[in-house]
N, C-alpha and C positions, 0 to 999 in steps of 0.2 A: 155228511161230507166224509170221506175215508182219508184215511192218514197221509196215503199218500198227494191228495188233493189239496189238502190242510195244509202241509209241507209247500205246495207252489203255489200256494195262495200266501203263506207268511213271507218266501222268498219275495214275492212280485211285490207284496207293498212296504218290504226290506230295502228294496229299489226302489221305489219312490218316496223313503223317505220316510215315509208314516211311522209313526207313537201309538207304542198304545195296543201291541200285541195283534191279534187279526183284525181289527176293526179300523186299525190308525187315529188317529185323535176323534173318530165318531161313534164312540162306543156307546150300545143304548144303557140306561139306566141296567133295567132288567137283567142283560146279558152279564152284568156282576156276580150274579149267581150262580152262574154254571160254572162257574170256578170251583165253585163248593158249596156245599149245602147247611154245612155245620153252622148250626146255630139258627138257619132259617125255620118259621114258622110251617106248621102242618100242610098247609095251603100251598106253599110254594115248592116244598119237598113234592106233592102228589100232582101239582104242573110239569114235575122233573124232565121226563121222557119227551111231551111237547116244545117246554122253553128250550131243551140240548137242540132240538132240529129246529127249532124257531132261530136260534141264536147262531147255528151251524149257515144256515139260508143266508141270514143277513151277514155274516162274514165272508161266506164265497161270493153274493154279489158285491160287496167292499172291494172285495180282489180283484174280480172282473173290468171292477171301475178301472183299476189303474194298469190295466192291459188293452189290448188293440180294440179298435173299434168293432170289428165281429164278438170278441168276447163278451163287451158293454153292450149292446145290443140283446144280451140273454137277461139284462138285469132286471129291467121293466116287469118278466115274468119268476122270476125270483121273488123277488119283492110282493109278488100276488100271492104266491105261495106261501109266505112265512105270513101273510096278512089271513090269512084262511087256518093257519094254525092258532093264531091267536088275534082274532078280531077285534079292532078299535086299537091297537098301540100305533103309535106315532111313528115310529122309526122305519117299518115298511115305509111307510109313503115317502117320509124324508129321502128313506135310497131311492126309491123312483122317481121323486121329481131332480137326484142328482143324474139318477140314469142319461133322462128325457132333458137333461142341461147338456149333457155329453153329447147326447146324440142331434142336438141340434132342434131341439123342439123345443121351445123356450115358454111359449108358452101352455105348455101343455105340464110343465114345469112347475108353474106358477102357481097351477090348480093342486098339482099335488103337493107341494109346500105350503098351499093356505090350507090344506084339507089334514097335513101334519098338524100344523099348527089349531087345530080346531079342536083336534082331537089331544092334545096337548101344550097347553099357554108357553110351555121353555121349550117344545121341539126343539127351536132354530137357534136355540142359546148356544148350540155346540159351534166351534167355530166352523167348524164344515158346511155345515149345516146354513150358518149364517154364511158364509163366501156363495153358495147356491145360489141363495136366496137374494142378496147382492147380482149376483151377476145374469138372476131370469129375470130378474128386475128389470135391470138396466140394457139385457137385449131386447124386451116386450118395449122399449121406451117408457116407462116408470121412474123415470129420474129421482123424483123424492123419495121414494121407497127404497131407491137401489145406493138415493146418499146415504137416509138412515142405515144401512143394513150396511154399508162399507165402514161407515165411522165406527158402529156394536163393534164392527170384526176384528178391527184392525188393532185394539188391545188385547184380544185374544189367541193370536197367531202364535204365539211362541211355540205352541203345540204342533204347528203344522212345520212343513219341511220346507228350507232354506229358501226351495226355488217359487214353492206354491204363497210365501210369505211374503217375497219381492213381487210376485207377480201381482198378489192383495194390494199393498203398497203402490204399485205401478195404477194400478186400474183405480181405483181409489182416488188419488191425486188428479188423475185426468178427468174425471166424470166430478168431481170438486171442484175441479176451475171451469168445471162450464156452467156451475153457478154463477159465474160472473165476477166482481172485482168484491164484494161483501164476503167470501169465500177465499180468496185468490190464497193471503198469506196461509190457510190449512195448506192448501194443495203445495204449496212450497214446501211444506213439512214432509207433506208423506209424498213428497217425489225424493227431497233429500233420503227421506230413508232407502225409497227404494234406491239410489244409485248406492248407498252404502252396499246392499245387501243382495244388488240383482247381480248376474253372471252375464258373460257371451252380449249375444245380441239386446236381451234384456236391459243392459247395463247401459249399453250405449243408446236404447231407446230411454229409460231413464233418464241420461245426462241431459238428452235434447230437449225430452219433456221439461226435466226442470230451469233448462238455458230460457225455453217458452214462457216459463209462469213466472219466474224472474222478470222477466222482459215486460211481459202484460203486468207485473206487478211495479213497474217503472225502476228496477232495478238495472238499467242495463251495460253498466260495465262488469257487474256480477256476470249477468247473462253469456255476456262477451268473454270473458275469465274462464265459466265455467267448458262453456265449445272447445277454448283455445287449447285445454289444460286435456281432455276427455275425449272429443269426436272430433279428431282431423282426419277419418276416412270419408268416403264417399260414403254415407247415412242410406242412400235409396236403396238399397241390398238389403240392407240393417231393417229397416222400416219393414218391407216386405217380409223379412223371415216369418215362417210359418207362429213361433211363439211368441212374436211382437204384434203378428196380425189378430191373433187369437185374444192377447190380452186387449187388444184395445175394443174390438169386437165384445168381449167381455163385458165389456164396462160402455160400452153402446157408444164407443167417441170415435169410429171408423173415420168419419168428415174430418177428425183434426188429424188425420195424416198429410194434409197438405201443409198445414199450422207447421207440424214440426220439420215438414221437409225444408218450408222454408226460411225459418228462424238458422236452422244447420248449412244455408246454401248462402245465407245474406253474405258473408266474408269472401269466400267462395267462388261462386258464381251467383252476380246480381242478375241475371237474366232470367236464370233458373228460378232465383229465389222468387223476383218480380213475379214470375208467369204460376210459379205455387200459390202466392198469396192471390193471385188473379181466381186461380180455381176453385180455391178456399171461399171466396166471398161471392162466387158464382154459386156453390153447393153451398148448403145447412151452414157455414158457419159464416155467408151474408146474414143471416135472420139470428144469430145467435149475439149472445153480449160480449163478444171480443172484436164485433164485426170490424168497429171505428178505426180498436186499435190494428186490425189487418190494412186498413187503408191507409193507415198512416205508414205500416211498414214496407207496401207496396208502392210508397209513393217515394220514403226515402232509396229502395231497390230501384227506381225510378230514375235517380237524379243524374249516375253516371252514363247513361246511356243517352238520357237528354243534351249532357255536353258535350258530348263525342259527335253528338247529331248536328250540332250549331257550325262547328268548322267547315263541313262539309257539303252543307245549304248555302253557306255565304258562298264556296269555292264553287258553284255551278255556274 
């Protein structure tokens, strides 16, 4: 990598946030070294020239990650590259299967993070590393895998940056409560977090999240409390944003977008509300374990409109 590459590779993940010098908080073990040699073993002095360009690869596809999707598109082959300089290290594969999360190939993702992890028992210990691994999880439909891999991560984030932390926390909590009610009070937890610590859209998908898990948790003048105080805009904007759609997608809970549209529309508009929970129990979260309580909230969205209907039957 030349200096001047190095240079807009540390600016780009200066803007996103990242720790931890070019690598952002996934720095491999190994690449400790090229800092300096002093004091290292014979062995590791005469890998010198290879680990520089081994450790130079895996820092420009790092960089790449957190730019446009043409640039992240180059990493896949990156990552081949730096794996041909020094065969069987874990950390190639790790950036590939972050690449192949990027780019929408989830599970092709999956393979290279068990193939990290095979070739190293702590690969995925990095929190980076671990949120991947979480989130190919949970788009391949792997639920257990992607709870395990959410709960590892979500004590380690402090490393990661503000927005990628709420996000963790966001995704997290949602694909927790769809464990069902054995579960429910976690997912309260780390939705609370995230509304502390999400931003914009994020924030207000949080709040509604957690108005949700309050509610299914039979909390519901918290729930009510929480809407009144947080989300009195219209939410179906909010929902839609590109980085609310991505986190939920994420975390494989796409189907509870009707959930929270309309927990957020119950005060609102019962009609709306009624006709969300209608579509919610028509798709994936009929069959899931919140189904009952959608029917109960569909039926109280129900009741205003049943009495407004009685006056107007008798007056025929």
């Amino acid at each position: 990598m030349t200096p001047t590459a190095l240079a807009v590779a540390l600016v780009a993940l200066a803007q996103a946030g990242g720790q931890g010098g070019a690598f952002g908080a996934a720095r491999p073990a190994e690449c400790g070294l090229v800092e300096g040699f002093k004091g290292t073993n014979v062995w590791e002095r005469a890998k010198e020239p290879q680990l520089r360009q081994y450790c130079d690869l895996l820092a420009s596809g790092t960089a790449k990650l957190v730019g446009s999707a043409a640039l992240a598109k180059e990493v896949p082959g990156i990552a081949a590259d730096a794996d041909k300089l020094l065969p069987g290290r874990a950390a190639p594969k790790v950036l590939e299967g972050r690449a192949l999360l990027r780019l929408g190939s989830a599970p092709d993702a999956v393979r290279a993070l068990e193939e990290a992890r095979k070739r190293d028992d702590r690969a995925l210990d990095d929190p980076v590393a671990l949120l991947a691994w979480a989130r190919a999880n949970a788009r391949t439909g792997r639920a257990d895998e992607a709870v395990q891999a959410y709960r590892a991560a979500l004590p380690r984030t402090s490393a990661l940056s503000t927005p990628e932390r709420s996000a963790a926390s966001f995704e997290a909590g949602m694909i927790v409560m769809a464990q069902g009610p054995k579960a429910i009070d976690d997912a309260v937890a780390m939705l609370r977090q995230a509304r502390r610590e999400a931003q914009d859209a994020l924030q207000t998908a949080a709040v509604v999240a957690l108005a949700l898990s309050l509610d299914r948790a039979g909390q519901r003048e918290e729930a009510r409390a929480v809407l009144a105080e947080r989300a009195r805009s219209d939410v179906k904007p909010t929902l839609a944003e590109p980085r609310v759609a991505s986190a939920l997608a994420d975390a494989g809970m796409t189907h509870e977008t009707d959930a929270l549209l309309a927990i957020a529309l119950e005060s609102s508009d019962p009609a709306a509300a009624r006709e969300a929970w209608r579509r919610y129990l028509e798709g994936a979260g009929g069959k899931g374990p919140w189904a009952e309580h959608a029917r109960t909230r569909e039926g109280a969205a129900s009741g205003p409109r049943a009495r407004d209907a009685k006056p107007k039957e008798r007056g025929r």
